[in-house]
Each structure stands twice: as structure tokens, then as C-alpha cells.
C-alpha positions as CSV (number, residue, x, y, z in Angstrom):
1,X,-2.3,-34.7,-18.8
2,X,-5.7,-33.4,-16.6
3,X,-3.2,-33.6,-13.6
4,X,-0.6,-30.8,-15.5
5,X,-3.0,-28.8,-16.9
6,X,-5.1,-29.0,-13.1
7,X,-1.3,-27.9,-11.3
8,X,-0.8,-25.4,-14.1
9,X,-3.9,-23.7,-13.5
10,X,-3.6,-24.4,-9.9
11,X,0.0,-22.4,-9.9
12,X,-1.7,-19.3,-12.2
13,X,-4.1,-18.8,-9.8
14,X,-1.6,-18.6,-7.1
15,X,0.7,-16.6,-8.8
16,X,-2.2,-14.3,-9.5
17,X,-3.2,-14.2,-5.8
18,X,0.6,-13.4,-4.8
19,X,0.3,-10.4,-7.2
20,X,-2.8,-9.0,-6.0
21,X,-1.4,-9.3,-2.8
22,X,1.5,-7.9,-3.6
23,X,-0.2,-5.4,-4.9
24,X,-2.3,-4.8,-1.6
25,X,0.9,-4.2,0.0
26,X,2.1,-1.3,-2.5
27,X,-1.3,0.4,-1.8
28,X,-1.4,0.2,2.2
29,X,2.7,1.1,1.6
30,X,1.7,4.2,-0.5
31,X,-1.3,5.0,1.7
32,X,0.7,5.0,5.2
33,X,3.1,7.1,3.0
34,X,0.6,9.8,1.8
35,X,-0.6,9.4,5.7
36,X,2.8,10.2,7.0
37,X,3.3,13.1,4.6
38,X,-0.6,14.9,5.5
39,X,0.4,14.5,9.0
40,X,3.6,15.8,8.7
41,X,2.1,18.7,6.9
42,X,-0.1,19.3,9.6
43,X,2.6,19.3,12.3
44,X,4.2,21.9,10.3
45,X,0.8,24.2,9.5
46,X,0.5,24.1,13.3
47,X,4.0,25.2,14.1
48,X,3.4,27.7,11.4
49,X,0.2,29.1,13.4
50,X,2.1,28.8,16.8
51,X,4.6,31.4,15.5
52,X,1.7,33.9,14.9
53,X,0.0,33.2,17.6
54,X,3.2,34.1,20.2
């Protein structure tokens, strides 16, 4: 009975850890997003400048 109760608690705790890490993975997905995005904004804020400045 220790023994079930020992794997049950063993399998929570792993779940929990896949979760978190799943969850790690959404953030660093979101944040290479949000990365992309301010750097594609700032490729087109220079090309924006260029055409005033020719």
C-alpha cells in the first residue's frame, strides 16, 4: 500500500514537472514570438525612416 501511494505521488510530481515544463516552453514560444514581432517592427520603422531620408 506505502509502495502505491509512494508511485502515486512519485507520478504527480512528474506530471507536475511535465506541466511546468510545458509551460516553460509556451513562455520562451510566446517570448521568441513577441521578439520576432518587435523586430519585425523595427525593420519596418527603419524602412519607414529610409523613405524620408532619400
Amino acid at each position: 500500500m506505502l509502495w502505491q501511494k509512494y508511485t502515486f505521488t512519485g507520478d504527480r510530481w512528474t506530471f507536475t514537472g511535465f506541466h511546468w515544463l510545458s509551460l516553460a516552453f509556451t513562455g520562451f514560444h510566446w517570448l521568441s514570438l513577441a521578439v520576432t514581432g518587435f523586430h519585425g517592427l523595427l525593420l519596418q520603422q527603419n524602412e519607414y525612416l529610409n523613405s524620408f531620408v532619400r
